[in-house]
N, C-alpha and C positions, 0 to 999 in steps of 0.2 A: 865686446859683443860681436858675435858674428853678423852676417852678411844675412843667412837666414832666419835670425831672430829680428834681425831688424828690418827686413822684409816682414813678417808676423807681426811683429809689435804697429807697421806704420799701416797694414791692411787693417787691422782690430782696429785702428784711429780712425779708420776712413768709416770704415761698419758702426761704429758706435758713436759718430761725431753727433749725426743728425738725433740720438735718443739727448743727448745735453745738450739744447739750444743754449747758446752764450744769451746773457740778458745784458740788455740796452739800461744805459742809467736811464732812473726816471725824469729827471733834471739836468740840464747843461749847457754850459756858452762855450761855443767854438768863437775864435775869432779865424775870420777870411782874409781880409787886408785892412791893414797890412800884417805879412805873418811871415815876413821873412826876404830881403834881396831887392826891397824899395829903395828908392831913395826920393828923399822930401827936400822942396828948399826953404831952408827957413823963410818964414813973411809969407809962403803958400798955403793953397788949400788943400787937405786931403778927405779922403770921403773915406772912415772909418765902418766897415764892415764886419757885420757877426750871424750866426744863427743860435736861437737858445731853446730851450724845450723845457716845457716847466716851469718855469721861472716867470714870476708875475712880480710887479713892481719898477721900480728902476733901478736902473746900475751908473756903476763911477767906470770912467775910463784914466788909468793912472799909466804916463809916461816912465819909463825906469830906464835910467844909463847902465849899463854894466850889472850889476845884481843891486842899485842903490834906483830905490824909488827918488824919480827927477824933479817932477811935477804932476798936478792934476790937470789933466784934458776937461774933466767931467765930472766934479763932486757928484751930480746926479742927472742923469739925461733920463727917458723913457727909452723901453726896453722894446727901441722901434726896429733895432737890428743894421740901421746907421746914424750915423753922425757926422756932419762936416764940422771936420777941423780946422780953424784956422792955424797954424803950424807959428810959434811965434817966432820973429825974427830973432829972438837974444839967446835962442838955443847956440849952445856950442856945438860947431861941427864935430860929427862923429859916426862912426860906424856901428855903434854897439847901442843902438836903440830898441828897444821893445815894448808893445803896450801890453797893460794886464785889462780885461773887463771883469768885474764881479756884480754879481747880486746884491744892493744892497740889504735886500731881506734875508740872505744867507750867507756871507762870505766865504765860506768855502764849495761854493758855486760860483766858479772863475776860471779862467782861461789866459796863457800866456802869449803872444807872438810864438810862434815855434822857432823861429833863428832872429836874427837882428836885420835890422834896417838902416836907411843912413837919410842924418838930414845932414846938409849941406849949404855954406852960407851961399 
């Protein structure tokens, strides 16, 4: 493609972005923190953060090692947007931690850590 077609093609995107407003899902959990470059020491506390939109009920918060669900943080907390964790002392150090939150009125209404975090004896 040339220089000037793609000049033309990125003005026409610009011109007709605003007639296709992108839509917001109606429902969702983001998780905040942790969500990537923490580190926790095991036997500590951590203050688990989220925001969710749509979603009524409660959610589980599930720790995962590597792609392998670890433990449950949370069979069911209320969907208050945090949660103090007590971080248990018998975790194995490691870098490659991550939480999932879900709905539990919908499960594929869920959210992962975006990268890993580390707890630490």
């Amino acid at each position: 493609m040339n220089k000037r077609r793609i000049a033309v093609f990125a003005l026409f995107a610009l011109l007709t972005l605003p007639l296709f407003p992108l839509q917001a899902p109606d429902r969702f959990i983001r998780i905040e923190y942790p969500n990537g470059g923490e580190v926790f020491m095991a036997g500590g506390q951590a203050a688990v953060r989220w925001l969710s939109l749509g979603v009524d009920g409660p959610v589980a918060i599930l720790l995962f090692k590597g792609s392998e669900q670890h433990a449950v943080v949370a069979a069911s907390t209320p969907n208050s947007g945090v949660y103090s964790w007590a971080v248990p002392a018998g975790l194995p150090d490691s870098g490659q931690y991550r939480l999932r939150i879900c709905s539990l009125r919908d499960l594929r209404v869920n959210d992962f850590s975006d990268r890993d975090f580390a707890i630490r004896k």
